[in-house]
C-alpha positions as CSV (number, residue, x, y, z in Angstrom):
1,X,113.1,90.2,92.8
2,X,113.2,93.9,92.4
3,X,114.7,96.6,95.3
4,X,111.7,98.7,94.4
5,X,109.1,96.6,95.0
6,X,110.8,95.2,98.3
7,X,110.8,98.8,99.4
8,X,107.4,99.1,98.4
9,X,106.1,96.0,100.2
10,X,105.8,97.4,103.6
11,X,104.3,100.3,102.0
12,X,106.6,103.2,103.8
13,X,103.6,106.1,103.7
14,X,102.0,103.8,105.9
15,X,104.7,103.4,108.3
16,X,105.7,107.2,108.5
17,X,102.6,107.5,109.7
18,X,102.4,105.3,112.3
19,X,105.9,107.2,113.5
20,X,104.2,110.0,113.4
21,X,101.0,109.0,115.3
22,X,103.4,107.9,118.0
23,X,105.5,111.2,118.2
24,X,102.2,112.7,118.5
25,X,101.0,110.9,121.2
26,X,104.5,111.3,123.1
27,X,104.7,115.5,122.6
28,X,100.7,115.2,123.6
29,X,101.4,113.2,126.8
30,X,104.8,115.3,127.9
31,X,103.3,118.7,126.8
32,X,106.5,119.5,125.0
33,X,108.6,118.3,122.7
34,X,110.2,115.0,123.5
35,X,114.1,114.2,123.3
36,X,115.9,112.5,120.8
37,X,115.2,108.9,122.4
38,X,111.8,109.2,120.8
39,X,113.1,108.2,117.4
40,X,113.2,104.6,118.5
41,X,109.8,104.6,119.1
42,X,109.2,105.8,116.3
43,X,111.3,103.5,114.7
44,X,109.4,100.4,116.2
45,X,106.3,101.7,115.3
46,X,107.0,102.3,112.0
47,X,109.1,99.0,111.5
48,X,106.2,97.1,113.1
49,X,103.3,98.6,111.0
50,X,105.9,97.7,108.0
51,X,106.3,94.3,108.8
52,X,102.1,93.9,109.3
53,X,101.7,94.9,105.7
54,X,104.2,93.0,104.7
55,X,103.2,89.7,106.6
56,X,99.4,90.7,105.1
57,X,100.4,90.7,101.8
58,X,101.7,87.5,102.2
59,X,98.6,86.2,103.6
60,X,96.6,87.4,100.8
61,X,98.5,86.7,97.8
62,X,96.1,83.8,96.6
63,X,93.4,86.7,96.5
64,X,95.3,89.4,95.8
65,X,96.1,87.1,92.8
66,X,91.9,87.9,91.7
67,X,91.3,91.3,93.2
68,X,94.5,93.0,93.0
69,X,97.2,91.1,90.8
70,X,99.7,94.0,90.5
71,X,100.5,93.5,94.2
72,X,104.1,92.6,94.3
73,X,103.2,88.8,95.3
74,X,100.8,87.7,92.5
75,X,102.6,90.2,90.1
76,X,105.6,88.1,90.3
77,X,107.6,90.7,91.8
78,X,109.0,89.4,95.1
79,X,108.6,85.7,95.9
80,X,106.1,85.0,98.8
81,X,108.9,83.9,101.0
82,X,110.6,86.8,100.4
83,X,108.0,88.4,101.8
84,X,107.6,86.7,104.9
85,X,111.4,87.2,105.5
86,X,111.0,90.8,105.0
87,X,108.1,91.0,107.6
88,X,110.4,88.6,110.0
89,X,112.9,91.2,109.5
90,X,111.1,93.9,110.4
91,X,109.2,92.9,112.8
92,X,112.7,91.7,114.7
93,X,113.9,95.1,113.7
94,X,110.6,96.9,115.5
95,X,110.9,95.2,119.0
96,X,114.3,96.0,119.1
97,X,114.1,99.5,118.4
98,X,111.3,99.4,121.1
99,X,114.0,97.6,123.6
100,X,116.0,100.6,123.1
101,X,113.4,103.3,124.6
102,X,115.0,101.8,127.5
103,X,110.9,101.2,128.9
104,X,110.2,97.7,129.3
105,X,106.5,98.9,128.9
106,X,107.5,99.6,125.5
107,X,108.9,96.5,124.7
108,X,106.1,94.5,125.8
109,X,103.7,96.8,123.7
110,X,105.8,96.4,120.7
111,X,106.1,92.4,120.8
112,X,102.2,91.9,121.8
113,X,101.4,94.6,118.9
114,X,103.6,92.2,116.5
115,X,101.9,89.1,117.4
116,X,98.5,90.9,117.1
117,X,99.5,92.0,113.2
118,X,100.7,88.4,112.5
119,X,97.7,86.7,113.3
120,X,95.2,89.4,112.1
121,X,97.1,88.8,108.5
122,X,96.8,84.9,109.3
123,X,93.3,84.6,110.7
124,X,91.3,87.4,112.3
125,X,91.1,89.9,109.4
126,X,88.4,87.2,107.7
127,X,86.9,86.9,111.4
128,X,84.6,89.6,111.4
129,X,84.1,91.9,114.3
130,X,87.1,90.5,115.8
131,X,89.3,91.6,113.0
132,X,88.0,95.5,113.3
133,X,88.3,95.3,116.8
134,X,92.0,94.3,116.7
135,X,92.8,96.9,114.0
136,X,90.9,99.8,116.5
137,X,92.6,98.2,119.4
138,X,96.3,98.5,117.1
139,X,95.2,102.0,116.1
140,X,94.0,103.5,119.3
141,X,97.9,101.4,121.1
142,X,99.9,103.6,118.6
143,X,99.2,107.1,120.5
144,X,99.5,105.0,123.5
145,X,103.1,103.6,122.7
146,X,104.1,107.3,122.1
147,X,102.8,108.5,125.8
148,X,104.6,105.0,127.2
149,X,107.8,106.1,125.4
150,X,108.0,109.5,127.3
151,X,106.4,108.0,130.5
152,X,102.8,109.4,130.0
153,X,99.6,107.8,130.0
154,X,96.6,109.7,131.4
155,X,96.0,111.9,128.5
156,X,97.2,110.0,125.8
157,X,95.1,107.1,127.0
158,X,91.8,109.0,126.4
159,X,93.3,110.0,122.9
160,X,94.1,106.5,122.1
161,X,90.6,104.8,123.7
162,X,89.1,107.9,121.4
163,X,90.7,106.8,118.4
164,X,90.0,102.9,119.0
165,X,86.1,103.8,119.3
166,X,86.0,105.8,116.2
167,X,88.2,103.5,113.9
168,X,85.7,100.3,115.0
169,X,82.9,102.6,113.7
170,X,84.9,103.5,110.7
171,X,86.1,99.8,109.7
172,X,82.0,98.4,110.6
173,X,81.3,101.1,108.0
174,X,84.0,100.0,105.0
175,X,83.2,97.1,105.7
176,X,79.1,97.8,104.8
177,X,81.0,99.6,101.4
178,X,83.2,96.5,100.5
179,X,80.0,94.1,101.2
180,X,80.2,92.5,97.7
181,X,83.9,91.7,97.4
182,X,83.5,90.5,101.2
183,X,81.0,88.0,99.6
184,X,83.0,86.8,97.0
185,X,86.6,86.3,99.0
186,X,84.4,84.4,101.6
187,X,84.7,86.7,104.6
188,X,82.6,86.8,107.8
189,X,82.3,90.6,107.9
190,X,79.7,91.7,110.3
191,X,77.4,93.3,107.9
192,X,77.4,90.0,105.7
193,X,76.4,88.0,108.6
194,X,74.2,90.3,110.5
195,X,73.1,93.4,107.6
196,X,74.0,96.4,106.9
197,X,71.6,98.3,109.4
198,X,72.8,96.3,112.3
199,X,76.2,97.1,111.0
200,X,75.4,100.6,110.7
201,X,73.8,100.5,113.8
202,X,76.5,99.3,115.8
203,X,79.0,101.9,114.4
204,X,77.4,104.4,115.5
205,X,77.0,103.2,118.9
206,X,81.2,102.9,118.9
207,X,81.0,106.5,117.3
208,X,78.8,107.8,120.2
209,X,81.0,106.0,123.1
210,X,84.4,107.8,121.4
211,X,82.8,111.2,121.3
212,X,81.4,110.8,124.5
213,X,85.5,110.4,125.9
214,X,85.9,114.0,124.4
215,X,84.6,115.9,127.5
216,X,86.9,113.9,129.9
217,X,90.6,115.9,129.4
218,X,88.4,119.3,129.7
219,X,86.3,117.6,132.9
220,X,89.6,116.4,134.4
221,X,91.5,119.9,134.2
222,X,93.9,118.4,131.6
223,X,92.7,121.0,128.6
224,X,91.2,124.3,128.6
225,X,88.5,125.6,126.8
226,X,90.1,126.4,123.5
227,X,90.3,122.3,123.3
228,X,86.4,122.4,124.0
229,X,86.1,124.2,120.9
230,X,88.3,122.8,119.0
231,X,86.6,119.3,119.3
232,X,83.7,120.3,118.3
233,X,84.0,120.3,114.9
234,X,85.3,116.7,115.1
235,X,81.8,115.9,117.2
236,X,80.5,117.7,114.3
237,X,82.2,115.5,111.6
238,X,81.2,112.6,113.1
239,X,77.6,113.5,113.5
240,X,77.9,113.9,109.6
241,X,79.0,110.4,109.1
242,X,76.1,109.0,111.4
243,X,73.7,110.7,109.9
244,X,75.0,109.8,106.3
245,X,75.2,105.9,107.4
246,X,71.9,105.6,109.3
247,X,70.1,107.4,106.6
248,X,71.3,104.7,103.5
249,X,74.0,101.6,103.2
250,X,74.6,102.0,100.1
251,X,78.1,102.0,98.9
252,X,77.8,105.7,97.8
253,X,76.7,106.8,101.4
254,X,79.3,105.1,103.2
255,X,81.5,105.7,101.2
256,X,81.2,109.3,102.1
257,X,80.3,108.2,105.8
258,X,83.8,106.9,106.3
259,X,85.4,110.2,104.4
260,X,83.6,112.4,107.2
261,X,85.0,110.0,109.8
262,X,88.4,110.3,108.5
263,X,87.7,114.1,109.0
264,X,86.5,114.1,112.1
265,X,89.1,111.7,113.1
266,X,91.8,114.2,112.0
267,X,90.0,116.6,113.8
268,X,90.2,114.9,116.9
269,X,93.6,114.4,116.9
270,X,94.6,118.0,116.3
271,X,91.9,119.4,119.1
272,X,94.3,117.2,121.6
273,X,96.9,119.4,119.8
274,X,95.4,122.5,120.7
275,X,94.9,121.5,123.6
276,X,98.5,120.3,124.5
277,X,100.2,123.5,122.9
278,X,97.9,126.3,123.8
C-alpha cells in the first residue's frame, strides 16, 4: 500500500470542491460571510464527497480493471478493502463534522447524503435515470447543506433546485457521449435504452425547468437587477449547449454540449454571487 495513492483515492480536488460549493451556498444564504463554525460543514462535505469516490472506486475495480487499470485498485496500489475502510472512515468522519454545526438538519443531510453515495457506488450508478438523478439531487443538496449550516434556505434552495436541473441535463448528455463504453460495461444508461434523441430530448426539458427557476430570486425581491443581467449569460450558455445537443448526438457535439453546460453552470452560480454581494 502506498500513502500517496491513499491520499489520492478520495481524490482531494474533488472534495475541495464540494467545501467550497457549500461555503458558497452558506455566504449566498446569510449575505455575508459566515463565522468560523462553517468549516465543519465544510469539513463534512468534503469528507463525505471523499468517502463517495472512495467507496466508487471500490465498486468498480473489476471494471476499472478494463477501462482504467492505473486506478489505485486494479493497479495494485491499495487493496480493495483498504479502500472500503478508507470510505468507512471518512464517511464516519463527515457525519461527525456535520454533528458539530450544532444543526440537527445538518446532520440528517449529511447521513442521508452518505447513504445515497454508498448505494449509487453499489447499485444506482448502472440504473440509468435513477443514477443521474441522484447525482443532480447530491449536487443541487451541497449548496443546500451550506444555507442549512448558517440557517438559510429560501435563496439557497432555488440555487440548489437550479443546479440539480442543470446537472440531470448535463449527466443525460455525457451519458449520450459515453454511449459505447456504457454498452460494453453493461449499463442501463437512458440513451442505451431509449436513444440518443430522447436522451437529448429529455435534457433539455431539465435544462429549460432550471433556467426557468432563474427569474424567481429577482421576482421574489431577493436580487436586484444587476443579478438579472448577470444570469443571462448563463441562460445564454445553456441555450448553446441545447442547441449543440438537439442539433447532433454525436460524441463530438456533446462533448462540447456538456463543456457549454459546465459554463453556463459556472455562470449561474456566480450570478447568485452578484447578486448576494452587490
Amino acid at each position: 500500500m502506498k500513502t500517496k495513492a491513499v491520499i489520492n483515492l478520495p481524490r482531494p480536488h474533488n472534495c475541495i470542491l464540494a467545501g467550497i460549493g457549500v461555503l458558497i451556498g452558506a455566504i449566498i444564504a446569510l449575505g455575508n460571510i459566515p463565522s468560523i463554525r462553517i468549516t465543519f460543514a465544510f469539513l463534512a462535505a468534503a469528507l463525505v464527497s471523499g468517502a463517495g469516490n472512495a467507496v466508487n472506486d471500490y465498486a468498480d475495480r473489476e471494471l476499472d480493471a478494463i477501462n482504467n487499470p492505473d486506478r489505485p485498485i486494479p493497479s495494485g496500489k491499495i487493496k480493495p478493502r483498504t479502500a472500503l475502510l478508507t470510505s468507512g472512515t471518512l464517511f464516519a468522519l463527515g457525519i461527525i463534522s456535520a454533528a458539530l454545526i450544532g444543526r440537527i438538519s445538518c446532520l440528517l443531510l449529511a447521513s442521508i447524503n452518505s447513504g445515497l453515495l454508498a448505494y449509487y457506488a453499489a447499485s444506482l450508478k448502472r440504473k440509468g435515470l435513477i443514477g443521474n438523478l441522484t447525482i443532480s439531487y447530491l449536487v443541487g443538496s451541497n449548496f443546500l447543506f451550506g444555507g442549512l449550516a448558517v440557517g438559510g434556505f429560501r435563496t439557497v434552495g432555488i440555487l440548489g433546485a437550479m443546479a440539480a436541473f442543470s446537472t440531470a441535463g448535463r449527466e443525460l448528455i455525457k451519458d449520450i457521449e459515453d454511449i459505447r463504453g456504457d454498452k460494453k460495461s453493461g449499463s442501463e444508461s437512458f440513451p442505451l435504452k431509449y436513444g440518443r434523441k430522447k436522451a437529448a430530448a429529455l435534457a433539455i426539458i431539465f435544462t429549460v425547468i432550471a433556467i426557468a427557476l432563474t427569474p424567481l430570486p429577482y421576482w421574489l425581491g431577493i436580487f436586484g437587477e444587476l443579478y438579472f443581467l448577470a444570469v443571462a449569460t448563463s441562460i445564454a450558455a445553456f441555450a448553446v449547449g441545447m442547441i449543440i445537443v438537439g442539433k447532433s448526438q454525436s460524441k463530438e457535439n456533446t462533448s462540447k454540449a456538456s463543456l457549454s453546460y459546465k459554463i453556463a453552470m459556472g455562470l449561474g452560480l456566480m450570478a447568485f454571487l452578484v447578486g448576494t454581494i452587490v
